[in-house]
C-alpha positions as CSV (number, residue, x, y, z in Angstrom):
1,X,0.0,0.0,0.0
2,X,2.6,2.2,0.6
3,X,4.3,2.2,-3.4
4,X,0.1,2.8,-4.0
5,X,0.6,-0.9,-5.8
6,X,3.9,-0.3,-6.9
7,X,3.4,2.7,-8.7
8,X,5.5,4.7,-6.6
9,X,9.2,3.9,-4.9
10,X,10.0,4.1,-1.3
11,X,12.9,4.1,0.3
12,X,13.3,2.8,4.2
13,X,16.3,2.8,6.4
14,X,16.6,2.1,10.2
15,X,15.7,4.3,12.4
16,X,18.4,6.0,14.3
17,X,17.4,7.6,17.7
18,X,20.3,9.4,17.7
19,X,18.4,11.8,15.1
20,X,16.1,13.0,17.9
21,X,19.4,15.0,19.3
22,X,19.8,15.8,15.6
23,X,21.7,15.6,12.5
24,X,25.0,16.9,11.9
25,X,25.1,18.3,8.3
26,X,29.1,18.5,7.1
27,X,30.0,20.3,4.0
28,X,32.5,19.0,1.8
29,X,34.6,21.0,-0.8
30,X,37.3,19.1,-3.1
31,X,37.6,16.6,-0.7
32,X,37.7,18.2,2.7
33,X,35.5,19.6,5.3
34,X,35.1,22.9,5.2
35,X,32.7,23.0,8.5
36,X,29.2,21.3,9.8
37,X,26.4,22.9,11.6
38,X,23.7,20.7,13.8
39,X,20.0,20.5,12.4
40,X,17.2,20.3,15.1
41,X,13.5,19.4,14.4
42,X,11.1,21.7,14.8
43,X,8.4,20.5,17.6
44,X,5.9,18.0,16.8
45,X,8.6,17.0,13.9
46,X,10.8,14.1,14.3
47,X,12.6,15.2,10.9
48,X,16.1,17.9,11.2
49,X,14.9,19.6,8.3
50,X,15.4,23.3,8.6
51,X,13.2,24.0,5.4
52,X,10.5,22.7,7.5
53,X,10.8,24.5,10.9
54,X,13.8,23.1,12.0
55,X,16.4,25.3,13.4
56,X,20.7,24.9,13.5
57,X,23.1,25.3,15.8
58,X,26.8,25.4,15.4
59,X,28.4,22.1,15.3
60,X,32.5,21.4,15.3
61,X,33.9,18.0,13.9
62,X,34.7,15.0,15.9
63,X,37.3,12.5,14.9
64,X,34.5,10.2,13.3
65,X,33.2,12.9,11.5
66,X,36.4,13.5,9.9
67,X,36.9,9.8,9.3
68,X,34.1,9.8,7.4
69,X,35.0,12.5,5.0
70,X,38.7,10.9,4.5
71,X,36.6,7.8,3.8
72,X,34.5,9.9,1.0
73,X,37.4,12.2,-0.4
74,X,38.8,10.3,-3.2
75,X,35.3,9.0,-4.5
76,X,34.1,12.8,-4.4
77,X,36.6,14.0,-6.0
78,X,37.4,11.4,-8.9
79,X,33.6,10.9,-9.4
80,X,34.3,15.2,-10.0
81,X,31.9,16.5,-7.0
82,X,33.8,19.6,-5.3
83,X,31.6,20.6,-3.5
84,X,28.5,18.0,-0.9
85,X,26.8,17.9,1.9
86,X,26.8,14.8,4.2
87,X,24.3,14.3,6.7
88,X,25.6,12.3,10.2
89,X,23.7,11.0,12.8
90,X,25.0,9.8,15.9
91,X,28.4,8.8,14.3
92,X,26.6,7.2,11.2
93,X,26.8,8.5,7.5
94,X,23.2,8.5,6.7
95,X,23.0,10.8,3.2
96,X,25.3,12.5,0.7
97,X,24.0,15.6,-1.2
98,X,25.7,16.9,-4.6
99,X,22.8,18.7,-5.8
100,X,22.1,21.3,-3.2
101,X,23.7,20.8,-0.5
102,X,22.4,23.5,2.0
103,X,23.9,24.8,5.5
104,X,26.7,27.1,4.2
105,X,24.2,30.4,5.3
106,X,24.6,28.8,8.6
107,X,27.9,28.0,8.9
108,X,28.9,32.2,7.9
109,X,26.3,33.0,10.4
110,X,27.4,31.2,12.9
111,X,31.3,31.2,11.8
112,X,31.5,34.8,10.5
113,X,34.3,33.2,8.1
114,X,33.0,33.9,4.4
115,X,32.8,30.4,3.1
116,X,30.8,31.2,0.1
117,X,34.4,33.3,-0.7
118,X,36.5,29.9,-0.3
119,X,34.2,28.1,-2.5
120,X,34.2,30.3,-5.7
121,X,38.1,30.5,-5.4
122,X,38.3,26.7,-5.8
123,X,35.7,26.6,-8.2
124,X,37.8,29.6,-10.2
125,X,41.4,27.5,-9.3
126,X,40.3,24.6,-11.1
127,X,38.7,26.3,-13.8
């Protein structure tokens, strides 16, 4: 019932309950992580969405965070992706953006480093 007869795809995973504490979104540019904020549900939301009412804190990486992206560098950046956003929930990669990864308004706000600067620059170094 829920692929409405197989019409539709769905896609499950496991349930973390780290993700009530919220997920860390890291972004990702040639290869290394430029910085990560921490996305919070809104309430009455179990999802850390901040285009639907969820709000972001700063967030600083931990070693298993930067595991992670060492894990993911060389695939990004053969596969030609400069610049992602990964999403990490209680130590566990759960999602890898390359279309529009968001969170960099964040990070400046929180940061006040210009990271939007840092990104053209690479973009204009490898062009």
């Amino acid at each position: 019932e829920a692929t409405h007869h197989e019409a539709h795809w769905i896609i499950a995973q496991e349930y973390l309950n780290a993700a009530l504490e919220g997920d860390k979104r890291i972004l990702i540019l040639n290869g290394k992580p430029l910085g990560a904020i921490l996305r919070l549900h809104a309430d009455g939301s179990e999802l850390n969405n901040l285009d639907q009412g969820g709000s972001a804190l700063p967030a600083s990486l931990n070693q298993r965070d930067i595991d992670i992206c060492n894990a993911l560098s060389d695939d990004l950046v053969s596969g030609g992706v400069f610049f992602a956003g990964i999403d990490v929930i209680g130590g566990m990669l759960i999602e890898v953006n390359i279309t529009s990864p968001t969170g960099l308004q964040e990070m400046t706000r929180f940061d006040g480093v210009p990271y939007h600067e840092k990104i053209i620059a690479s973009t204009e170094k490898d062009c």
